[in-house]
N, C-alpha and C positions, 0 to 999 in steps of 0.2 A: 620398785613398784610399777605396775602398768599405768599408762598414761589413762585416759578417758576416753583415748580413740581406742585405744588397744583392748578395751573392753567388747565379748564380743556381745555382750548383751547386756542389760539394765542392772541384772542379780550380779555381776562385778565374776561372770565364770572366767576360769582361768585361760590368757591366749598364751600363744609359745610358752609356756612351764615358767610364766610370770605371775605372782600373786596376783587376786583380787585387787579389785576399788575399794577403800573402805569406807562405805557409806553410812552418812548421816544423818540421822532423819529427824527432823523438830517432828515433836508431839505438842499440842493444844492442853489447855488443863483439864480439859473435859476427857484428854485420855487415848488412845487407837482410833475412836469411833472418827476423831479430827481430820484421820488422813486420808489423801483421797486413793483412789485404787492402785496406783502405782506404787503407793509409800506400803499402803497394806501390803503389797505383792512382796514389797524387799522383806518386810518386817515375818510375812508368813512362812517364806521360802531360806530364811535366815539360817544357819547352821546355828552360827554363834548370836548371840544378845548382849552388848555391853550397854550400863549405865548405871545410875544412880537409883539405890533401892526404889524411888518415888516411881520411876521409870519400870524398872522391870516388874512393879509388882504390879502395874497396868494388864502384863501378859497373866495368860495362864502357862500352866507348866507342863511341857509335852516332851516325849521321851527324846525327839531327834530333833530338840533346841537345845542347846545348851544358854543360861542366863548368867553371867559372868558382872558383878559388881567390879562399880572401876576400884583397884588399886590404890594403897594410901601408904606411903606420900605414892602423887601421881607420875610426872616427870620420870621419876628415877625406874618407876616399876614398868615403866609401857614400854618401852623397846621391848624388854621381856616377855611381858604379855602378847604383844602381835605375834613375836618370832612361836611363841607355844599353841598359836592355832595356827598358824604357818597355811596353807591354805584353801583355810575351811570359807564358805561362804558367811564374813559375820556384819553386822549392821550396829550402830550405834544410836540408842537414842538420847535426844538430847530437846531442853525444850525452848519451844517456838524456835525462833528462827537460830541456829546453833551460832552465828558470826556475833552477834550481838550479846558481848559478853558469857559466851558461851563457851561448849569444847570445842567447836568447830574451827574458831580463830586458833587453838592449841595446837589441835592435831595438822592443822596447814603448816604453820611454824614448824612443829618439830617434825614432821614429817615431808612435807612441801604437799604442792597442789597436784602433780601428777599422780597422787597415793588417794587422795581423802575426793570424795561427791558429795556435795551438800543438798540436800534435798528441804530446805526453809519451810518451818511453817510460818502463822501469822505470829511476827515478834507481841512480846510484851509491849515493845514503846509504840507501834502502829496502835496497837489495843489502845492503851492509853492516850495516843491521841485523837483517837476517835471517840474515846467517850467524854474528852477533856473538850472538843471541837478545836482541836487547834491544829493548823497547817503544817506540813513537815516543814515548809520553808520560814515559816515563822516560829520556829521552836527551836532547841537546840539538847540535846542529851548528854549528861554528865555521869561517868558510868565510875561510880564508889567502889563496886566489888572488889575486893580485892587488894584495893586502892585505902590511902590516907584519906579522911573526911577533910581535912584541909585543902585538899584539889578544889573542892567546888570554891573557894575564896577567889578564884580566876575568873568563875563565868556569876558571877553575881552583876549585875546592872541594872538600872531603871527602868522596868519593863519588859526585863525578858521574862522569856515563857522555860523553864526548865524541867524535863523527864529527867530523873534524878535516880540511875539502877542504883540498891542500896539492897545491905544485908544484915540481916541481927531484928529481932524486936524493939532495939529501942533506937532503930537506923532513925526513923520518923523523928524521934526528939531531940536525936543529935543533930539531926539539920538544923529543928529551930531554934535550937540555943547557939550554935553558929550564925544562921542569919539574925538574931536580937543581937549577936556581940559586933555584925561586920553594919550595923544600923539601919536591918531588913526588918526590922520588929512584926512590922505594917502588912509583910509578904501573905497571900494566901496561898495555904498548903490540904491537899490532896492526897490522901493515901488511898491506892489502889489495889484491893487484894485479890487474890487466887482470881485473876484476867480471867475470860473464855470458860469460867468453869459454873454451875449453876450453883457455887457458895460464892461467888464474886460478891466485892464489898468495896463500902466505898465511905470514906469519913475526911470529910474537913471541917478547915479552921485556922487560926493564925496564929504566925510564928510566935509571938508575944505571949498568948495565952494558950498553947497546944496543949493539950491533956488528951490526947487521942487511945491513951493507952496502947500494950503492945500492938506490934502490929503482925496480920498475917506471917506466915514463913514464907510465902511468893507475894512479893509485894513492891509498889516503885513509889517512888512519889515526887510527883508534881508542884511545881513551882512556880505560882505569878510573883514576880519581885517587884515591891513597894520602897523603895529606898526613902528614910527620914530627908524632911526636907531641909532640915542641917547639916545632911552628910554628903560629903562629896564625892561622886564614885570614882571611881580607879580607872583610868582609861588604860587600855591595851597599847596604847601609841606609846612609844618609847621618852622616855623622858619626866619620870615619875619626882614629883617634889621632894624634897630632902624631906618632909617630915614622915614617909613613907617606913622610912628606915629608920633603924635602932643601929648609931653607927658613933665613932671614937674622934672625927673628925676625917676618918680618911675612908672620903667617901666621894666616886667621881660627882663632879655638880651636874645636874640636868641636862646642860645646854651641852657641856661636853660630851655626856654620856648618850645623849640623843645622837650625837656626830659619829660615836665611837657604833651604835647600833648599825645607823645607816649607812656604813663600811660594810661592819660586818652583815648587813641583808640576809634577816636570818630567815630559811625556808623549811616547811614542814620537815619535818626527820632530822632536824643538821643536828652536828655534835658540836658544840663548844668549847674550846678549853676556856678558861678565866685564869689567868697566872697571874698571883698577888692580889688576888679576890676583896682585902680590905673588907667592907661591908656587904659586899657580893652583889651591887647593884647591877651591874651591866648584864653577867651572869642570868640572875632573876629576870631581869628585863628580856631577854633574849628568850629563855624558857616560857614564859608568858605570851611569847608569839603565837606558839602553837603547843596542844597538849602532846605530839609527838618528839618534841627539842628535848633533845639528850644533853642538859649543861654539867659540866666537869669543874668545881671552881676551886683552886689549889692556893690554899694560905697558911702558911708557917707559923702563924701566930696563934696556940688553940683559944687563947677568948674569942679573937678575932673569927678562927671557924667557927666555934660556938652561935657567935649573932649574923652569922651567915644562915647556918640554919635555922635559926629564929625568924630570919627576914623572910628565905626563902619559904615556911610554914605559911609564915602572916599573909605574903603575898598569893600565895595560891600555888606556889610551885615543891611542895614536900618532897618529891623526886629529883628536887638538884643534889649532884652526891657532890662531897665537902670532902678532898684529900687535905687531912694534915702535912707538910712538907714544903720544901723547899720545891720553887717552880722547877730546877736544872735536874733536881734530881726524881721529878714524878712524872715528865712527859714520856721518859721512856713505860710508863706503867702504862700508860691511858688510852684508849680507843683510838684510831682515827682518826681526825677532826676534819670537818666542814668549815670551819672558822675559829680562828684564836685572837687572844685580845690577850696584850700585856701590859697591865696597867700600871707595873712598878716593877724596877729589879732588874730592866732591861738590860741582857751582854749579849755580846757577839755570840757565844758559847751558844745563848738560848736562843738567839734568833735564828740560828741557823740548824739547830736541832730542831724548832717548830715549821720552818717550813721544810726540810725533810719530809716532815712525818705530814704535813697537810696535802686532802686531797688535790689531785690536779681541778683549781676553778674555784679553789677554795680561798678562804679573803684572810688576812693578815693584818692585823692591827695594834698598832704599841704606841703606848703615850709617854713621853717623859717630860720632866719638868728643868732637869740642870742642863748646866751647857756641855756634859762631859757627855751626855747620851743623845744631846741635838745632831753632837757629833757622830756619834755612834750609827743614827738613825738616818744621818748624810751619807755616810759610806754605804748602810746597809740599800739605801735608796739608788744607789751608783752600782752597784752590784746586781741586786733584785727588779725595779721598776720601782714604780709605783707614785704616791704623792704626799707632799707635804701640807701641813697646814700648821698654822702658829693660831691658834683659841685665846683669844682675852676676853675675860668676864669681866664687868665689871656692874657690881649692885648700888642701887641708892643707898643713903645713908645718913645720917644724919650728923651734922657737925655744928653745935650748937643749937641754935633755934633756928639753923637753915637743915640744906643738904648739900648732899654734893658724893661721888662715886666713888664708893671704894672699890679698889680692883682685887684680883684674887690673881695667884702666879700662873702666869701664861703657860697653856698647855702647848706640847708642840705633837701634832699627831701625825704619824707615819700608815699610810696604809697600801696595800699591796693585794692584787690579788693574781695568782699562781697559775702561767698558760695551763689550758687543756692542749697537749700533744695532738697536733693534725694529724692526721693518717692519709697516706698515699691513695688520692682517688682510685690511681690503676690496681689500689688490694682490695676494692670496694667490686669488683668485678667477677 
């Protein structure tokens, strides 16, 4: 595909016998009349029309357009599609701003960015916050489409302000019967319908008592969150209370598991492996960093994966995937990783198959509890780098009408993280 310099004009004409741009164009709800003269030029001058009936039935129908409905299933049919207008001048619309839960985030992906020109109208969530008065830096967007309704249990808090993209007519009551069961009861909610359009609508009320009825088929809805004054919220900071989880005993404890995060330093996008996941805490905790963390959490035990995904629902994170298996023999299946964490099962065999496969800069983390893998984790440290740490808990307790400390077995924690390979300044040249 032609880059966007290589184009030699706006309409995406063809340079050296390279296809077109394939351009983008958000449409407003009000329709064509939204765009300004440059977007009309692409949209006039278009060979081809792709989009969704709502879209092309905006156009009228002229002999030397063609209007082309996208493909169902999408994915599998578009390679096809592009390659059968091969290249004709075609324009896509798509509405309001196409990145924002749109096709425009698709067609970059599978296609990349030197293929696709986005031409943004005004999104939905700017709409919305402009009629909500609320600041982009004070708000935050949680985008459902697509997505499990249990995501939004992540950005729930006391006082945030939440654009909430959702789909279905009864999106609106699913929210609030989610926010009354996570102890949002209190939250005021906002539904916004058909944005920019002169049927624009607009109904609130609160989560406890919603009866909004369906809602529009373009529709978002808005979030001020009221947290009960009995419920404690869920902080993002690593190191969630045991009562968080639904777990069999084997479950890291907080302080450890806080120690085991701030190894692993998880950053937007990272992948995770979890090997011997237990109740999936560190896993989840890690995923909840950011809605981009790809966590991989591998436990042999299927109850035990069972309330993996149970926790990981509860907690906000429905996107951690759950291998049933043995840790030695599913790393060869699994992505990448950014960071691994083994929390039980540690061998040689695995340690060295995990850092194999971890990128360079990536962090390495294994806890054992006997003396047979302190050892293990001695050699592995004599071998690899890295550091040791010996963890003892110990909780109040009570022992008769006094107290006094009971301890819990001393974690020994190993962790590691994996040079990035220098490169010779004089190939920088």
């Amino acid at each position: 595909m032609a880059s966007i310099q290589d184009a030699s004009s706006i309409d995406g004409a063809v340079t050296a016998g390279r296809p077109p741009v394939l351009e983008v164009v958000g449409v407003g709800a009000s329709g064509v009349d939204s765009l300004d003269a440059t977007c009309r030029r692409l949209v006039d001058e278009a060979q081809v029309v792709i989009g969704g009936e709502r879209h092309l039935a905006m156009l009228e129908a002229r002999p030397d357009r063609r209007l082309v409905p996208w493909p169902s299933p999408l994915l599998p049919r578009l390679s096809g599609l592009l390659a059968e207008l091969g290249s004709q001048r075609v324009v896509v619309l798509a509405s309001g701003d196409p990145l924002v839960s749109g096709i425009g985030s698709t067609l970059l992906r599978e296609l990349g960015a030197d293929a696709v020109r986005i031409h943004p109208g005004v999104s939905s969530v700017a709409l919305a916050r402009a009629r909500m008065g609320w600041a982009a830096e004070e708000s935050d967007v949680v985008t459902l489409v697509g997505r499990d309704l249990d995501r939004l249990r992540r950005d729930l808090a006391p006082r945030a302000r939440l654009v909430v993209l959702t789909s279905g007519a009864d999106a609106p009551a699913r929210v609030a019967s989610l926010l009354v069961e996570e102890g949002y009861a209190g939250s005021r909610l906002t539904v916004l319908g058909d944005l920019g359009s002169p049927d624009e609508s607009r109904a609130d009320g609160l989560a406890a008592s919603w009866d909004g009825g369906p809602a529009p088929r373009l529709h978002l809805v808005c979030v001020e969150c009221e947290a009960h004054p009995g419920r404690s919220a869920r902080s993002l900071v690593p190191g969630l209370g045991e009562t968080a989880y639904d777990h069999d005993g084997q479950l890291t404890k907080r302080v450890v598991r806080a120690a085991a995060l701030a190894h692993l330093a998880p950053q937007p996008g990272d992948v995770l492996w979890d090997l011997g996941a237990g109740a999936g805490s560190v896993g989840i905790e890690f995923a909840r960093q950011h809605p981009r963390n790809e966590v991989h959490a591998v436990e042999r035990d299927p109850v035990r994966a069972e309330r993996v995904r149970r926790n990981a629902r509860a907690l906000g994170v429905p996107g951690l995937r759950v291998v049933e298996s043995a840790s030695a023999d599913a790393v060869a299946t699994l992505p990448r990783p950014d960071a691994v964490f083994v929390g039980g099962g540690a061998s040689a065999d695995l340690i060295d198959a995990c850092w194999q496969a971890l990128a360079p800069g990536g962090r390495l983390v294994v806890h054992g509890v006997t003396v047979e893998t302190e050892v293990l984790l001695h050699e592995a440290r004599g071998r690899l780098g890295g550091s040791m740490t010996r963890i003892a808990v110990e909780d109040l307790d009570t022992i008769g009408n006094l107290h006094g400390w009971k301890p819990a077995r001393s974690i020994v924690q190993w962790s590691v993280e994996k040079p990035v390979p220098q490169s010779d300044p004089e190939d920088q040249s």
